[in-house]
C-alpha positions as CSV (number, residue, x, y, z in Angstrom):
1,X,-17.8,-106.7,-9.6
2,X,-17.2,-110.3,-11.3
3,X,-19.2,-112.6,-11.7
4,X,-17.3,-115.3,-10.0
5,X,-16.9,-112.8,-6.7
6,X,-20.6,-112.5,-6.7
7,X,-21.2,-116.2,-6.8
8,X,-18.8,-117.4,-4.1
9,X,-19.8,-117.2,-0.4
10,X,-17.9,-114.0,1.4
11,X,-15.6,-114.7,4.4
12,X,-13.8,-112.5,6.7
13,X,-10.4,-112.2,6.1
14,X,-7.2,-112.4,8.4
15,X,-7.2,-109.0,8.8
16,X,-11.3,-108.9,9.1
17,X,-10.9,-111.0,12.3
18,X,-8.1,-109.1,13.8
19,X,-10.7,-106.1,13.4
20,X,-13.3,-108.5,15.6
21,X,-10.5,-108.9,18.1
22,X,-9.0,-105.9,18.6
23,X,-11.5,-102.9,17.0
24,X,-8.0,-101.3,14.9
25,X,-9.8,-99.8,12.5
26,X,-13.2,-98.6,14.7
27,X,-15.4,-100.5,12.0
28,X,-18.6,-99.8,13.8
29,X,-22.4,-99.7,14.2
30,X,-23.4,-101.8,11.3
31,X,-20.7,-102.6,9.5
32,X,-18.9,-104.0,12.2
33,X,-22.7,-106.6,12.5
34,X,-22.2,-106.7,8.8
35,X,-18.7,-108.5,9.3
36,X,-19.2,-110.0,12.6
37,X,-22.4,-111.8,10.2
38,X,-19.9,-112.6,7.5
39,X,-19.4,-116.0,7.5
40,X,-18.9,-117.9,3.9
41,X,-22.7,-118.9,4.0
42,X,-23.9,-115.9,2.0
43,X,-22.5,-114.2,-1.3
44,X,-22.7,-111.0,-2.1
45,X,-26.4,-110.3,-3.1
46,X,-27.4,-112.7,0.1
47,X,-25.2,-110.4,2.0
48,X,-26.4,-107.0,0.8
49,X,-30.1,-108.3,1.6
50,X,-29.1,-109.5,4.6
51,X,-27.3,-106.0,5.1
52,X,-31.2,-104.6,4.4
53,X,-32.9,-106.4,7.5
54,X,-30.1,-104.6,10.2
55,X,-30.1,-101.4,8.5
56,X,-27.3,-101.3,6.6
57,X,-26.6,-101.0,2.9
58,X,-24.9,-102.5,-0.1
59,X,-22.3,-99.8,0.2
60,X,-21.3,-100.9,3.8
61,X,-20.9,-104.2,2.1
62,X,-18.8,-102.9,-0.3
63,X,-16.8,-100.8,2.3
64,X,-15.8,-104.0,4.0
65,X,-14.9,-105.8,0.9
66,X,-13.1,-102.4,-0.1
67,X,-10.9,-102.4,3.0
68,X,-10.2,-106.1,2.9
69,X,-11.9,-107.4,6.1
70,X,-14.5,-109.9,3.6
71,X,-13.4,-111.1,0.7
72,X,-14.6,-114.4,-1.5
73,X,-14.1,-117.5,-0.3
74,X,-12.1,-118.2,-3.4
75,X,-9.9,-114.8,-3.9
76,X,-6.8,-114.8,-2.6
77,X,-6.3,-113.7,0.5
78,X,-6.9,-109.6,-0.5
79,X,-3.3,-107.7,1.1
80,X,-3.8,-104.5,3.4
81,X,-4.7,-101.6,1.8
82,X,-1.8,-99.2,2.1
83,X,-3.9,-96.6,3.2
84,X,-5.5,-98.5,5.7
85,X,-2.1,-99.9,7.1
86,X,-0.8,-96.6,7.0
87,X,-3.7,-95.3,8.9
88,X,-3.7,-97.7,11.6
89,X,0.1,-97.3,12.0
90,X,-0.3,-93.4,12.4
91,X,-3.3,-93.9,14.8
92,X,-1.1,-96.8,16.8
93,X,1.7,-93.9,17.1
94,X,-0.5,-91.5,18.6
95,X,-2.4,-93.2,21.1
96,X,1.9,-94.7,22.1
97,X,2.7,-91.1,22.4
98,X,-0.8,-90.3,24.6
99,X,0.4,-93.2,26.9
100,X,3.9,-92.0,27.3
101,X,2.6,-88.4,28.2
102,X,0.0,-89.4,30.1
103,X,2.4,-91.7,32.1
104,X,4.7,-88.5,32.0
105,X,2.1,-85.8,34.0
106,X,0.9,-89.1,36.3
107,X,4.5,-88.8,38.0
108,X,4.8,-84.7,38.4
109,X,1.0,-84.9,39.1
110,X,2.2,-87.8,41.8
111,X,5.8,-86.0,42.9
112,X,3.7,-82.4,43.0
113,X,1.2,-83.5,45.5
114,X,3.8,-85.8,46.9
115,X,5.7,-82.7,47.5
116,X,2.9,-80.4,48.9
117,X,2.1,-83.2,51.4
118,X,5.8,-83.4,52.7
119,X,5.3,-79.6,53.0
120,X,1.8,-79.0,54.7
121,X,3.4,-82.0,57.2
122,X,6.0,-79.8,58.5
123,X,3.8,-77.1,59.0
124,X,1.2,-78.6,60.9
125,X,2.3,-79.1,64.5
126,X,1.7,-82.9,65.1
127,X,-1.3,-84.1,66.8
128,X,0.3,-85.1,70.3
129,X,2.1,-81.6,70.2
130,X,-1.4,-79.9,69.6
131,X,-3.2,-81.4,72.3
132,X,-0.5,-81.2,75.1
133,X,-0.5,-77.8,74.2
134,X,-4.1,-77.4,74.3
135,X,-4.5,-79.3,77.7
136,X,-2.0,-76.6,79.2
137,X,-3.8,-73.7,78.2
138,X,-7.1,-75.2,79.2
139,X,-7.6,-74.3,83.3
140,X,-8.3,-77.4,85.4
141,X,-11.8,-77.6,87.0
142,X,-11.6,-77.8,91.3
């Protein structure tokens, strides 16, 4: 690691405050503290110290500057990794294709007990029906 990127304050990145937003990449437990805490005030070593006190550890540091969430305040802006985009495009895809055959059984789920209702109802001799019926069977107390 240079000595200039150990010197300069770390900041999250664009895509390191989409993660606090939206939780893309499931950076979690301490990590996700770790970058939530990340805010240009501390450089590297301040960071991994501070990383100490919550439990985590100069790799989860690392990780985070690894997958571009924190960089320096004075690197460029650190692009996507491809395997992370990549990863996050696959994952997006699934849960897409979850939703669409979830939504899917929701309607035969809906249409099948929609369909057992309509049936059962024409069985059942209505209510009124039942009771008239019942009344004419019953003999009437003199």
């Amino acid at each position: 690691m240079s000595q200039a990127r150990q010197a300069a304050g770390l900041i999250k990145t664009p895509l390191g405050e989409a993660e606090i937003r939206t939780r893309k990449l499931a950076v979690r437990g301490v990590r996700r503290q770790l970058l939530i805490l990340t805010n240009g005030e501390h450089d590297r070593a301040a960071l991994v110290a501070l990383a100490g006190k919550i439990g985590a550890s100069e790799e989860d540091v690392d990780q985070l500057l690894g997958l571009g969430l924190i960089a320096a305040a004075s690197d460029p802006e650190p692009a996507t990794p491809p395997a992370v985009g990549a990863q996050v495009a696959e994952r997006d895809a699934r849960q897409e294709a979850l939703l669409r055959d979830f939504s899917a059984m929701r309607q035969i789920a809906l249409s099948v007990s929609l369909t057992a209702t309509t049936a059962i109802t024409k069985a059942t001799p209505r209510a009124e029906n039942a009771s008239s019926s019942f009344a004419s069977r019953t003999p009437k107390s003199q």
